[in-house]
N, CA and C of each residue as an Amber inpcrd file, in Angstrom:
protein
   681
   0.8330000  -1.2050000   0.0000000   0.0000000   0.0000000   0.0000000
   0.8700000   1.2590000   0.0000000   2.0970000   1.2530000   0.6580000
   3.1020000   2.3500000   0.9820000   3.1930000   2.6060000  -0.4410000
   3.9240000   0.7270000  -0.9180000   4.6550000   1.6420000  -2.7070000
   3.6220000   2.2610000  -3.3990000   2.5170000   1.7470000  -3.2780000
   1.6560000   2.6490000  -4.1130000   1.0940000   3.8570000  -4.0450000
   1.0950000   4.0940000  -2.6730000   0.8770000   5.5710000  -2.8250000
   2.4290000   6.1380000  -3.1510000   3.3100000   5.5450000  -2.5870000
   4.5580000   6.7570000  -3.3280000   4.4500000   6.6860000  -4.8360000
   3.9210000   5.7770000  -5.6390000   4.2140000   5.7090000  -7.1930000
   3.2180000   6.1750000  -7.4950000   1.6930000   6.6410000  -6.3870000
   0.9320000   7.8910000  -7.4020000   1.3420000   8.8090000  -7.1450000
   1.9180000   9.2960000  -6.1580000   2.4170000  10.7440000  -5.6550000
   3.2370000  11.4070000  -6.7060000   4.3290000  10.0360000  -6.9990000
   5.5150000  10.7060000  -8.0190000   4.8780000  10.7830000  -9.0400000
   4.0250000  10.0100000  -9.7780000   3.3800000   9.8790000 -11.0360000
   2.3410000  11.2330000 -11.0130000   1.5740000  11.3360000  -9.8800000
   0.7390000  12.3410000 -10.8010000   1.2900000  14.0400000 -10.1930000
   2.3950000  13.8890000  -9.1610000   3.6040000  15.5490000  -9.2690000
   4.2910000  15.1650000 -10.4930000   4.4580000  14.3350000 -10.9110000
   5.2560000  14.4840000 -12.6160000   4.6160000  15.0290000 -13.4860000
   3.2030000  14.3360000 -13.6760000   2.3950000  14.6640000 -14.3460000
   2.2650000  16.2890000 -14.9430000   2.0280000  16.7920000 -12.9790000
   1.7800000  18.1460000 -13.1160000   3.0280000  18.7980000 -13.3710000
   3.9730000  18.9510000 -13.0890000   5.1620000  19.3220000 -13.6420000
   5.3080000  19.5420000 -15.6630000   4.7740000  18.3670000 -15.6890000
   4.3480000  18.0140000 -17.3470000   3.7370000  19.4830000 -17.7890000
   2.8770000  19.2540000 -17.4980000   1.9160000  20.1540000 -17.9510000
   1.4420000  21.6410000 -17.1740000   2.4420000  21.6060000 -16.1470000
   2.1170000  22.5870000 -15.5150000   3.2920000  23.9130000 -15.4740000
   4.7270000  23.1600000 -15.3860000   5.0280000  24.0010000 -15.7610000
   5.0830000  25.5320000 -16.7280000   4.6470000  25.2840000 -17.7160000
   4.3380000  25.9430000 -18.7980000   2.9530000  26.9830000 -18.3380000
   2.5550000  26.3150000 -17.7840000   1.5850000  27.3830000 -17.1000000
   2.1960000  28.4300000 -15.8230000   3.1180000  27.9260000 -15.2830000
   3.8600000  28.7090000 -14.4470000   4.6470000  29.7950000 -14.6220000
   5.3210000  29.0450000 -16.0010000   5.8220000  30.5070000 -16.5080000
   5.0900000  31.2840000 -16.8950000   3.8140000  31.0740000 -17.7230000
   3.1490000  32.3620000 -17.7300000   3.1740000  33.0300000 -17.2440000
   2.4690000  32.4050000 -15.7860000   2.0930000  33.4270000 -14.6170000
   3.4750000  34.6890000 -14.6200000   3.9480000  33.5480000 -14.1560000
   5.4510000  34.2810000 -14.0330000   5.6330000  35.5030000 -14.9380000
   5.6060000  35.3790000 -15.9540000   5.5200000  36.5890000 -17.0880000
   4.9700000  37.8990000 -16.5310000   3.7540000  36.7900000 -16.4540000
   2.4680000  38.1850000 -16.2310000   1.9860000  38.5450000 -15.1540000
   2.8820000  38.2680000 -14.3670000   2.3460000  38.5710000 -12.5880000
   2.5570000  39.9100000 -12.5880000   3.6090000  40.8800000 -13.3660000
   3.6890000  42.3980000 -13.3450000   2.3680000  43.0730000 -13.7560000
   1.3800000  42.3190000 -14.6660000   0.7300000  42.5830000 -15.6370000
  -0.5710000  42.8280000 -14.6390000  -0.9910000  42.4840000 -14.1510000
  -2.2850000  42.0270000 -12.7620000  -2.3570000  43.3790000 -12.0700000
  -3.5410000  43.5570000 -12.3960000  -3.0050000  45.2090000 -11.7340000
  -3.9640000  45.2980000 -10.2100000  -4.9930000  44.1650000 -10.1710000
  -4.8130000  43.7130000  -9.0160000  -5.1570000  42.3740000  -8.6590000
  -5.5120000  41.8810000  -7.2480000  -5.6980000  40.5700000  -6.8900000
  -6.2740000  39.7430000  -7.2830000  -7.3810000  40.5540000  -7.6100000
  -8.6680000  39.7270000  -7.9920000  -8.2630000  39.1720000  -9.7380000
  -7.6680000  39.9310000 -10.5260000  -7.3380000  39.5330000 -11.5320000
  -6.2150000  38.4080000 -11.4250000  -5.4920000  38.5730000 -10.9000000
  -4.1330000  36.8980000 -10.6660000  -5.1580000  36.0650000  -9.7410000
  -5.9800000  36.0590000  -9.1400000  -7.0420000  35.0710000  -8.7340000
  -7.5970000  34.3640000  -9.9600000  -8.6830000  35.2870000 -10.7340000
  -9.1230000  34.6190000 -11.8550000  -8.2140000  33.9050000 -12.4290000
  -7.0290000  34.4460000 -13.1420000  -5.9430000  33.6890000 -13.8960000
  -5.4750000  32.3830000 -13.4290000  -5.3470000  32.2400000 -12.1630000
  -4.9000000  31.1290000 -11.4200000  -5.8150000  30.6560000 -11.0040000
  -7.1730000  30.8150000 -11.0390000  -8.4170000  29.5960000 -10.4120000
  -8.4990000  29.2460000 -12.4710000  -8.8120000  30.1390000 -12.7550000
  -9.0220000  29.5320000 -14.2980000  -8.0700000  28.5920000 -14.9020000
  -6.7450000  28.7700000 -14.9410000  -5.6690000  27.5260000 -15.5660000
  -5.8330000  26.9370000 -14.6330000  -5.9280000  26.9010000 -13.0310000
  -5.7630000  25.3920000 -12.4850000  -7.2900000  24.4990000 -12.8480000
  -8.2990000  25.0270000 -12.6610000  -9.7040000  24.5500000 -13.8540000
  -9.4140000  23.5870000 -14.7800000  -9.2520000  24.2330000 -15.5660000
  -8.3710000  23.8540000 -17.4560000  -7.3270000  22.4450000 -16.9790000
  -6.5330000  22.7820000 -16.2070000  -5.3290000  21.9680000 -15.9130000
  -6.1600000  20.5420000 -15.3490000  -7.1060000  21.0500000 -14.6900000
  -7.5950000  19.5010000 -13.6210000  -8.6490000  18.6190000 -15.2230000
  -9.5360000  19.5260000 -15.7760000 -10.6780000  19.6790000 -16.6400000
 -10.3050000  18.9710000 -18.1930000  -9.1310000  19.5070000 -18.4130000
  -8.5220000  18.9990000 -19.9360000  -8.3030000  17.4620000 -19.6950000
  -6.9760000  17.1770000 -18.7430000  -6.4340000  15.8770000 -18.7630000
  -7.5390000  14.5810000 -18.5590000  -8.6950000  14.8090000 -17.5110000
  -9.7160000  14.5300000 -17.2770000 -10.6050000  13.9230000 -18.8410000
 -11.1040000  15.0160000 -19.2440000 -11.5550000  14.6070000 -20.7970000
 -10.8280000  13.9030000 -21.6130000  -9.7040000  14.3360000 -21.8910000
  -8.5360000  13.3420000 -22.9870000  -8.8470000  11.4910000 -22.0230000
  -8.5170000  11.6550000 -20.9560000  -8.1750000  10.4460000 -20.0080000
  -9.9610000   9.4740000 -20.0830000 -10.6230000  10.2000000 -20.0930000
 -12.2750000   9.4400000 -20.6080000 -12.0380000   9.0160000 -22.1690000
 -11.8630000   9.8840000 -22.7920000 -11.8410000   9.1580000 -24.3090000
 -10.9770000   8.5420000 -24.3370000 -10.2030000   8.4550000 -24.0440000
  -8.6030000   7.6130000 -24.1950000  -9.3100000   6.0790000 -23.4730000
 -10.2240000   6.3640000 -22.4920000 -10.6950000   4.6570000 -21.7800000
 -11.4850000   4.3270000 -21.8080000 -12.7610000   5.0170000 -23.0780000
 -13.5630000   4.4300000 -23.4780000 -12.9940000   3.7780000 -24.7180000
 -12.2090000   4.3010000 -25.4470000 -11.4650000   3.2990000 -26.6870000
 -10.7310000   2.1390000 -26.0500000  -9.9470000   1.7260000 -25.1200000
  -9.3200000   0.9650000 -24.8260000 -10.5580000   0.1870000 -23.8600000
 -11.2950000   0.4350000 -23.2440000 -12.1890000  -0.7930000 -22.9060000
 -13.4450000  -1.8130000 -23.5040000 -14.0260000  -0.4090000 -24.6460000
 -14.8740000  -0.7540000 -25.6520000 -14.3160000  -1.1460000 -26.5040000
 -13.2070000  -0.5700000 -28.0670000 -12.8180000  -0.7950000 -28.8520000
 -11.4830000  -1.3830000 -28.4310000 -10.8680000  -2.4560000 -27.8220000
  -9.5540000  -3.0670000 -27.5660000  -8.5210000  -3.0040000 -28.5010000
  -9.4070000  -3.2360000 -30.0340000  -8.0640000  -3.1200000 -31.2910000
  -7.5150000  -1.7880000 -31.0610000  -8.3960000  -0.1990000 -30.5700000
  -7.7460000   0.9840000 -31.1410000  -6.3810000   1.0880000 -29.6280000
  -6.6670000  -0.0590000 -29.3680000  -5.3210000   0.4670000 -27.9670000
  -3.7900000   0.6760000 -28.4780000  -3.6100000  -0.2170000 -29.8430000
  -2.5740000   0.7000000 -29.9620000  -2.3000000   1.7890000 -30.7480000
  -3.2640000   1.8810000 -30.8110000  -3.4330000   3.2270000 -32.2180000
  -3.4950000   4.5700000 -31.3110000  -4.3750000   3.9710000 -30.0210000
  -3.8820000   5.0390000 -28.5170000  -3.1940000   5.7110000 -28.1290000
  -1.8010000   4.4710000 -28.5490000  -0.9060000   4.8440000 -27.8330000
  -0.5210000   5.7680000 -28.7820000  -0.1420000   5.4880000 -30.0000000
   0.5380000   6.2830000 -31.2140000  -0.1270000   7.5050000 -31.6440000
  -1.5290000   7.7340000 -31.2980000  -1.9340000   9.1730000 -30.8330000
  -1.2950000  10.2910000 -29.9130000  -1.6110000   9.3310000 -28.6830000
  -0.7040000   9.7900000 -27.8280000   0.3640000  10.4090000 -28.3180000
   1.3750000   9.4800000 -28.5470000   2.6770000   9.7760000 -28.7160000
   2.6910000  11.0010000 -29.9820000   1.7760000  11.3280000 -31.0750000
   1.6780000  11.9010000 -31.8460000   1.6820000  13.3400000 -31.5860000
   0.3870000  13.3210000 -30.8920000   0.2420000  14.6630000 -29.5720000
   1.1840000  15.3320000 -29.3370000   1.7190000  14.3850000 -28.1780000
   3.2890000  15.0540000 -27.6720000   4.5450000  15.9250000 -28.8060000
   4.4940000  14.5850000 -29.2660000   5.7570000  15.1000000 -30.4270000
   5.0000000  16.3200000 -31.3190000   4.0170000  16.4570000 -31.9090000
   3.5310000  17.7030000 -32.1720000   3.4190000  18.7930000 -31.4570000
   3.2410000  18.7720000 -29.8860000   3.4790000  19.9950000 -29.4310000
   4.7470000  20.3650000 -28.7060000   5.3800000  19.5320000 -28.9010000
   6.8190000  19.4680000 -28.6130000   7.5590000  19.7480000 -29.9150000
   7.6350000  19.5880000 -31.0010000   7.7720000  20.0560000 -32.0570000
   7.7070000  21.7690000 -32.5150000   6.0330000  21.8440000 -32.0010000
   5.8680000  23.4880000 -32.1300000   6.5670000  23.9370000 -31.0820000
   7.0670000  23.7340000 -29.9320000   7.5230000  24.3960000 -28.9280000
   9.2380000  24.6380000 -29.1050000   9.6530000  23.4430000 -29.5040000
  11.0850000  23.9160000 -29.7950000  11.6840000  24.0310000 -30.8890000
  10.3860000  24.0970000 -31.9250000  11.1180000  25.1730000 -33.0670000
  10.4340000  26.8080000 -33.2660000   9.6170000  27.0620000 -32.0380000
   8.7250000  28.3010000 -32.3120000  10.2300000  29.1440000 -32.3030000
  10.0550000  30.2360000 -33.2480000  11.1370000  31.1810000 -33.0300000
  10.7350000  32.0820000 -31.9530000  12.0870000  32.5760000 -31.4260000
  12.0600000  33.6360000 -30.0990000  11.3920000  35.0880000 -30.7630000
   9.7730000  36.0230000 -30.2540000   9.9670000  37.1780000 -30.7990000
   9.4060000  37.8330000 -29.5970000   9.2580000  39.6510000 -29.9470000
  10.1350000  40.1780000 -29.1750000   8.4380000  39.8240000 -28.1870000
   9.2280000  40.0720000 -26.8900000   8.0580000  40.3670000 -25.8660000
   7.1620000  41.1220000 -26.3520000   5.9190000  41.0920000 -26.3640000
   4.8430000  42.2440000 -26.1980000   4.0740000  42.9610000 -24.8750000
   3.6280000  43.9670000 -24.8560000   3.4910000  44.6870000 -23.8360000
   2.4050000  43.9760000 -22.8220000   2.2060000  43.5650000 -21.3860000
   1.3320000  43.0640000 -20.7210000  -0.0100000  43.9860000 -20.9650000
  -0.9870000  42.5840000 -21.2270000  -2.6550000  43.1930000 -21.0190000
  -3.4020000  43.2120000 -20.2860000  -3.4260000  44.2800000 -19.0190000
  -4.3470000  43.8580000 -17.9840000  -5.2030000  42.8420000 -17.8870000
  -6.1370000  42.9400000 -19.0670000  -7.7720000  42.4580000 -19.1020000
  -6.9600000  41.1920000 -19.4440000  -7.3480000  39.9180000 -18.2770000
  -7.1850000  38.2280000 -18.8730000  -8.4160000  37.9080000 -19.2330000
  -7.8960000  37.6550000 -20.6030000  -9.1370000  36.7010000 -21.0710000
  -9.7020000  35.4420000 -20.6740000 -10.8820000  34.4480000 -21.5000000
 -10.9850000  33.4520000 -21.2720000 -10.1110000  32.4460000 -22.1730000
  -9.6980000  33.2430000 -23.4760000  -8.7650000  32.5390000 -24.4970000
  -7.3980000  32.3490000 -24.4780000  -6.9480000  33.5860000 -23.4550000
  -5.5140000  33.4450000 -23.3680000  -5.2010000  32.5140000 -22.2140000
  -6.2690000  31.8810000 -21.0810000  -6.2470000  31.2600000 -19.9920000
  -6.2170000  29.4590000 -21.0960000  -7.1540000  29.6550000 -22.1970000
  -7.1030000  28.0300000 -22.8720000  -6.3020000  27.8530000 -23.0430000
  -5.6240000  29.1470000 -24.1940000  -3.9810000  28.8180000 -25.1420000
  -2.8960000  28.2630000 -23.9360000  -3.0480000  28.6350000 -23.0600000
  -1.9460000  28.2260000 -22.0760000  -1.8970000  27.0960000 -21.5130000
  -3.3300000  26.6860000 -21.4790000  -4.1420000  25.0780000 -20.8720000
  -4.0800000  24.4460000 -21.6220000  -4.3370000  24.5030000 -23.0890000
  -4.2650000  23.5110000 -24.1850000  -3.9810000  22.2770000 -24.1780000
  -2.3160000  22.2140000 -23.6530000  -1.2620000  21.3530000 -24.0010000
  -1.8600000  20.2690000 -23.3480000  -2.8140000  20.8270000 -22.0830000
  -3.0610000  19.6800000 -20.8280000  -4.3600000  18.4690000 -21.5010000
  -4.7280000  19.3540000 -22.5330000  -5.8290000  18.2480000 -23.0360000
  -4.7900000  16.4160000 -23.5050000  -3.7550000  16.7820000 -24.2790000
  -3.2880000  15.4300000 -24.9440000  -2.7560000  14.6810000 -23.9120000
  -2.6940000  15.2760000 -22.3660000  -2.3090000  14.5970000 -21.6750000
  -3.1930000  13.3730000 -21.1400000  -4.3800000  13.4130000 -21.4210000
  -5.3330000  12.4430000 -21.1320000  -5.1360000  11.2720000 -21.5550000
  -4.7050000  10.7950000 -22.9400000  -4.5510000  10.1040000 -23.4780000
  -3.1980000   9.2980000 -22.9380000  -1.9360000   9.7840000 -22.7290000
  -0.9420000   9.7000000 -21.6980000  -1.2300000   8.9850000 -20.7620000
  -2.2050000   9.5510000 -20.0810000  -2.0610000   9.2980000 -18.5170000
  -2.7180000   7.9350000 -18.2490000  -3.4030000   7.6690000 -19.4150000
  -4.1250000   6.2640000 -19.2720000  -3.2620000   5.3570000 -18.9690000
  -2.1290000   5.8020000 -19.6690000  -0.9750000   4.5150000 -19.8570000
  -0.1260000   4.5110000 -18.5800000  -0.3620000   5.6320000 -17.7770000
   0.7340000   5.7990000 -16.4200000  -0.4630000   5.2850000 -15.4800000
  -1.4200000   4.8140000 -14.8150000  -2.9050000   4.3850000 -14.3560000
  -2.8850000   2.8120000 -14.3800000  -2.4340000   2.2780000 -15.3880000
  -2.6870000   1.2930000 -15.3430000  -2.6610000   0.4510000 -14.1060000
  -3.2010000  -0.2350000 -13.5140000  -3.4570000  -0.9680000 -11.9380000
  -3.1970000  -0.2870000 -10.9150000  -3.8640000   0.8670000 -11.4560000
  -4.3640000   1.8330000  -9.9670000  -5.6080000   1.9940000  -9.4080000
  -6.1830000   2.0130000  -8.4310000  -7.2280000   1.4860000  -8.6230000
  -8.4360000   2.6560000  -8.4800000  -9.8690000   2.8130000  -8.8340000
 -10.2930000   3.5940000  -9.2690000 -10.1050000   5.1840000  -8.6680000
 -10.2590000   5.4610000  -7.2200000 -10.2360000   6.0870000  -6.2510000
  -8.8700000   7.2080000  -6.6130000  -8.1480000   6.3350000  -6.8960000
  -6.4510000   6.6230000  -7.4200000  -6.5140000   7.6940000  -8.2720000
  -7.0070000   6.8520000  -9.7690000  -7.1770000   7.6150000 -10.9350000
  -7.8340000   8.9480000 -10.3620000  -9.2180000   8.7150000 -10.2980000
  -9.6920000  10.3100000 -10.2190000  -9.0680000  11.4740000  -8.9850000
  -8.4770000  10.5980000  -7.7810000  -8.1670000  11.5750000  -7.3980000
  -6.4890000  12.3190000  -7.7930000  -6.3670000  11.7360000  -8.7750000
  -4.7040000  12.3290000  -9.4140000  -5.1250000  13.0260000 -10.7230000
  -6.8430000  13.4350000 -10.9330000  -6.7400000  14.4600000 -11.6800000
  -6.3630000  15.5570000 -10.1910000  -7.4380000  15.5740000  -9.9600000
  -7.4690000  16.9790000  -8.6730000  -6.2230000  17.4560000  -7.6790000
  -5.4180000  15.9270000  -7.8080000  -3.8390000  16.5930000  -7.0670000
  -3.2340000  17.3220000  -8.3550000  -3.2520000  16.6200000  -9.6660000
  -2.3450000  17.6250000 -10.5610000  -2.8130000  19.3480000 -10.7830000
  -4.4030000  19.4010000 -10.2540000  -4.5370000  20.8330000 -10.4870000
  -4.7130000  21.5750000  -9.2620000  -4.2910000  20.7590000  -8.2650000
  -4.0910000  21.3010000  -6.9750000  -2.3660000  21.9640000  -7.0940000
  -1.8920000  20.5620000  -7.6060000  -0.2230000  21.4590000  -7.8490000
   0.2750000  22.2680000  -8.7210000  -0.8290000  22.6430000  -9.5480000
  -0.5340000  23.5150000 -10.5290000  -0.9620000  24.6270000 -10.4040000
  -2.2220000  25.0170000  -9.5660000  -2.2950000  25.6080000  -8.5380000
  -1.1590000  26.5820000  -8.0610000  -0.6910000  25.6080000  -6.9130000
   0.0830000  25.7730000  -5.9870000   1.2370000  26.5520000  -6.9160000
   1.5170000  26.1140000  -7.9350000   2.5060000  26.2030000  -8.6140000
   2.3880000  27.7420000  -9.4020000   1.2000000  28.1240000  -9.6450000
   1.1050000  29.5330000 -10.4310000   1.1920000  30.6500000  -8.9470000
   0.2970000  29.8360000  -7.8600000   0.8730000  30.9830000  -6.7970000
   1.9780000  31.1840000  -6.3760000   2.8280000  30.3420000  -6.2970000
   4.4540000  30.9220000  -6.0770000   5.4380000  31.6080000  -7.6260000
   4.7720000  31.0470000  -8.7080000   5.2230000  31.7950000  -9.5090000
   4.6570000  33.1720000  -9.7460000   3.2390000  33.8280000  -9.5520000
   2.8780000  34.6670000  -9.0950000   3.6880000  35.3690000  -8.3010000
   4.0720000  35.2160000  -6.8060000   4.5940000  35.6790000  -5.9040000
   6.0330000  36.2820000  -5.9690000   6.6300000  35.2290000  -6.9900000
   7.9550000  35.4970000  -7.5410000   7.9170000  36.3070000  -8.4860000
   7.1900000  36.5000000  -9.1040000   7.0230000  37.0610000 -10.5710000
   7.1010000  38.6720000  -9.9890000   5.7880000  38.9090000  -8.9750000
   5.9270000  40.1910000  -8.2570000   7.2280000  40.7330000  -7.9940000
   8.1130000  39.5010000  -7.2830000   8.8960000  40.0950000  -6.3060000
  10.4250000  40.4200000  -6.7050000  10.4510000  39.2740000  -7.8540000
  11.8400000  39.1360000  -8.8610000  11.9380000  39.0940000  -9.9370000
  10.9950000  40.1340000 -10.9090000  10.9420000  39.6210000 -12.1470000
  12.0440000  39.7020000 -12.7490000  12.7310000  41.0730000 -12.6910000
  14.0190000  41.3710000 -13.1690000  14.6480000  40.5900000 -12.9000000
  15.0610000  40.0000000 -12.0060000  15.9690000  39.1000000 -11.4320000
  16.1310000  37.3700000 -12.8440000  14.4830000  37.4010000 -12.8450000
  14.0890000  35.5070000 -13.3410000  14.5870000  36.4040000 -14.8560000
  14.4820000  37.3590000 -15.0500000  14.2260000  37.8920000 -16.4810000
  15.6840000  37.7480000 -17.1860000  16.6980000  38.4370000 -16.5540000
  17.8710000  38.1380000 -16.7740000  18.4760000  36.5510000 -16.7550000
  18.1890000  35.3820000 -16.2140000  18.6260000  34.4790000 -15.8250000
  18.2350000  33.3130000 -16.8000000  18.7150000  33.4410000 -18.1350000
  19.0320000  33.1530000 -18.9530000  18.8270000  31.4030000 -19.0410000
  19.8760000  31.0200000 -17.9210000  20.2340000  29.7960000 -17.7510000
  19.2160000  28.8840000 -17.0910000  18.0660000  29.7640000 -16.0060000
  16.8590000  28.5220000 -15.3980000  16.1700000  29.0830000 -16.2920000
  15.8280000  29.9060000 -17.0030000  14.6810000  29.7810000 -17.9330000
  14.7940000  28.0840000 -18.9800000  16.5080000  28.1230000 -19.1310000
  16.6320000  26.9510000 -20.2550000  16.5340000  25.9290000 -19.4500000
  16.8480000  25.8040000 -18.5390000  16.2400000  24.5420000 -17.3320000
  15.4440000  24.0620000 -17.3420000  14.2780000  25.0970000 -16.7730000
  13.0050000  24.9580000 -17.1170000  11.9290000  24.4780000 -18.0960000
  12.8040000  24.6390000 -19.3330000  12.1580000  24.5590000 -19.9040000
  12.7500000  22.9620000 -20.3700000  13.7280000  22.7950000 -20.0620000
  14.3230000  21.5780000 -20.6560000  13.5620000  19.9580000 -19.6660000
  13.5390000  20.6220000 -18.4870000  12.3680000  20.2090000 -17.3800000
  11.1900000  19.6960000 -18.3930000  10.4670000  21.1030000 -18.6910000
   9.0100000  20.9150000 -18.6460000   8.8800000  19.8430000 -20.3360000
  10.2160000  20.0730000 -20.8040000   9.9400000  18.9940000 -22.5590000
   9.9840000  17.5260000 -22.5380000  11.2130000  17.3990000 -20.9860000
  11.8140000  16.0780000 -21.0440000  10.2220000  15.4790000 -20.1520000
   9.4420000  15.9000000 -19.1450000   8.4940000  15.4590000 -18.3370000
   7.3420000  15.1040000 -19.6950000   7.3010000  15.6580000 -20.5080000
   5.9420000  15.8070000 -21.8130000   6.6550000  14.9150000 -22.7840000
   7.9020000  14.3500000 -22.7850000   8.4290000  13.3780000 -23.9370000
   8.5840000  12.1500000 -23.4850000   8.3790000  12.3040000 -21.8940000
   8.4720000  10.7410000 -21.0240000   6.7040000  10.5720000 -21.5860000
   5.9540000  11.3760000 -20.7540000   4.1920000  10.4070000 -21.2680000
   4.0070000  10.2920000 -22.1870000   4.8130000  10.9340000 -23.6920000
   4.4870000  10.2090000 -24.8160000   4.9470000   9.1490000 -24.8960000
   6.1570000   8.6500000 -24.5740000   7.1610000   7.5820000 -25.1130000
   6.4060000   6.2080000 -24.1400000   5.6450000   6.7910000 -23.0560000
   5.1240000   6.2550000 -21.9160000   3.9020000   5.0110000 -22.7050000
   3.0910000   6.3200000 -23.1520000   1.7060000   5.7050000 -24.2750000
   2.3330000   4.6930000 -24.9660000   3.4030000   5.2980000 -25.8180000
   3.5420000   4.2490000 -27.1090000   4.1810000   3.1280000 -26.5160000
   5.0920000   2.6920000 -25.8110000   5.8000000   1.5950000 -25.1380000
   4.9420000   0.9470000 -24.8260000   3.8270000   1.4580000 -23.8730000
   3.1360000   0.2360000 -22.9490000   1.9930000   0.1390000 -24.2770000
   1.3900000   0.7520000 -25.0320000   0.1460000   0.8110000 -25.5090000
   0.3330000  -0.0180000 -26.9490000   1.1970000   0.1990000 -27.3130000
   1.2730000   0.3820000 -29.0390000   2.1910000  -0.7360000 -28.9780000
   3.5350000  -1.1840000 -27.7990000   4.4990000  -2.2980000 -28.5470000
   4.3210000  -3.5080000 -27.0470000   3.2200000  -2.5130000 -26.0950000
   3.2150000  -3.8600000 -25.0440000   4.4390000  -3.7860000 -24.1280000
   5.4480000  -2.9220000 -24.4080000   6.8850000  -3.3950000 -23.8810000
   6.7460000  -2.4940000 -21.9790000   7.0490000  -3.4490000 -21.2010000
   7.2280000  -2.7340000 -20.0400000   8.7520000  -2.0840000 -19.3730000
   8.8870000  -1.3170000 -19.9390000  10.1880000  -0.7870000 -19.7690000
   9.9660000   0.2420000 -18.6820000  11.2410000  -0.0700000 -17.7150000
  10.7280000   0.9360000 -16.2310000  10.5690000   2.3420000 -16.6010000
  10.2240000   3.2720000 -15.6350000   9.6790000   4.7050000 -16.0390000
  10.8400000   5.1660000 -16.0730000  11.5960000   5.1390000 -14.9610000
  13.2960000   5.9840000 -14.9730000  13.9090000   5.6140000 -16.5890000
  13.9920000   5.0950000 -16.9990000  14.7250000   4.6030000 -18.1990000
  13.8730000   5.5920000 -19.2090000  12.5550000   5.0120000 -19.1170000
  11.9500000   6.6270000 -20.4540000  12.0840000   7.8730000 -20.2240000
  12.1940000   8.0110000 -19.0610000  12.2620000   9.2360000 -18.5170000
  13.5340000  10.1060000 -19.3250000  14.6800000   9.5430000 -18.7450000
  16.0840000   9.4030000 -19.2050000  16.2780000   9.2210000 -20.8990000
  15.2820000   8.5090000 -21.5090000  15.2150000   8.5560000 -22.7820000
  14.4970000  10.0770000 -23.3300000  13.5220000  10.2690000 -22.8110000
  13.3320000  11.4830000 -23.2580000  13.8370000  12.4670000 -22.8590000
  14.7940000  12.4400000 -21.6120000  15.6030000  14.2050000 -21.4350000
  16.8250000  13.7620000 -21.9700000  17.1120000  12.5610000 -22.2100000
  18.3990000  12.7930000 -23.1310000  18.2110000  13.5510000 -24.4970000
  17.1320000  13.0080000 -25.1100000  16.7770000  13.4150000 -26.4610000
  16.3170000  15.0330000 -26.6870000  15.9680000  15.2090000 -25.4360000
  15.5530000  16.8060000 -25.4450000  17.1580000  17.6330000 -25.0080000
  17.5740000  17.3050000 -24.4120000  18.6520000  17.7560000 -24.3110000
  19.7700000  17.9280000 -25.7450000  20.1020000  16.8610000 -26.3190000
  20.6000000  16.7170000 -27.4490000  19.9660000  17.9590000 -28.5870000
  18.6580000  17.5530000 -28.7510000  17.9550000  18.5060000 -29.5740000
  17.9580000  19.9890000 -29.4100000  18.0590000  20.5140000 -27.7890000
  18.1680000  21.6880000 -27.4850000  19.6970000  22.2910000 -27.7570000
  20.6910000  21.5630000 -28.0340000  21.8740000  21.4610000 -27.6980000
  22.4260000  21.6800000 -29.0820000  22.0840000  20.6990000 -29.9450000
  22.0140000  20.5520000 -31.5740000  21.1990000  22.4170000 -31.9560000
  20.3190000  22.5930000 -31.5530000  18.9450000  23.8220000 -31.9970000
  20.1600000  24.9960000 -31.5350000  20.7080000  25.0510000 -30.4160000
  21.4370000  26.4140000 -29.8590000  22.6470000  26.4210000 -31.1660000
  23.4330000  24.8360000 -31.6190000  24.7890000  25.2340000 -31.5920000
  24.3610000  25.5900000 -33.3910000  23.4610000  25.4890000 -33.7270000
  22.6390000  25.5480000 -34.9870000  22.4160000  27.0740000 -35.2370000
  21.7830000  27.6900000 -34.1320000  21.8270000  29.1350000 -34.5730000
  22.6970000  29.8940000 -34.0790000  23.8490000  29.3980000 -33.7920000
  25.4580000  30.3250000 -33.4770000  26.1140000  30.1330000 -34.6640000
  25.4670000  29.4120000 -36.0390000  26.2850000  29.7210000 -36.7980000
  25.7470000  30.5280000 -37.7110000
């Protein structure tokens, strides 16, 4: 009972890390932008919403195909995995342009664009679930948008207090971000392994497969535009 709650704990704080990061930096961005409370309230009750709400939906369709239709399980997975690598794709070849000026007024659209990513995670997460038992599943939607949550209010807080500081710092922005690609290239590789070839290969090992590969790629992408 112990290992299993430590292997949902880590599994669904990975999760949110996955998909949450990226929402953190927003905040982070735009915590100058909030001109007052009540507005970084909305922003941060709305993406943690989205964050709990998206993965949730993907994670129903993703297990009504695999319990009703059994053949599309591996076609699941290779969705999955499709997902990922597509928005992992747009993310580390979007070119850098320049900042634009913060907009007080948060929308309801600029709160999706930021949530988006969390929808393909549904499909993912089916494959990290497997023999957990029901109670499990649903309550590791509501911890991932509890920590993502948690996670826009301290980036909030920071954002206030150090922006200049995070703004200059060049080097955890690339961290971060190398973080938030390698966590989103493990649940794809996650889907397709267990879903699509059956193969049970431990999580540390994909894990490690996908921040090697993100690393390389980020590494290859930098030494690419120094020339």
């Amino acid at each position: 009972m112990h290992q299993d709650l430590s292997v949902f704990v880590f599994s669904s704080t990975l999760m949110a890390l996955g998909i949450g990061i990226d929402a953190a930096m927003a905040t982070l961005v735009r915590a100058r932008a909030f001109q007052t409370r009540a507005q970084a309230r909305y922003w941060i009750l709305g993406v943690s919403l989205t964050h709990t709400v998206f993965p949730l939906v993907g994670y129903v369709l993703a297990y009504i195909c695999v319990q009703y239709l059994p053949w599309l399980t591996p076609l699941v997975g290779v969705v999955a995995f499709l997902l990922v690598s597509q928005f992992l794709y747009g993310e580390l070849n979007e070119k850098n342009s320049e900042s634009q000026p913060h907009n007080p007024w948060i929308s309801l659209g600029l709160i999706l664009a930021v949530s988006w990513d969390a929808l393909w995670s549904g499909p993912a997460k089916s494959a990290q679930v497997l023999g957990w038992s029901d109670w499990m599943i649903w309550l590791s939607f509501l911890w991932v948008g509890l920590f993502v949550c948690l996670l826009c209010i301290a980036s909030d807080y920071i954002g206030r207090c150090f922006f200049e500081v995070f703004k200059s710092n060049q080097l955890g922005i690339k961290f971060a971000l190398w973080l938030q690609y390698s966590v989103i290239g493990y649940f794809g590789l996650l889907a397709l392994l267990r879903y699509s070839f059956n193969w049970q290969v431990h999580e540390v090992i994909i894990f490690m497969m996908s921040a090697s590969f993100i690393y390389v790629y980020q590494l290859f992408q930098s030494n690419y535009k120094t020339q």
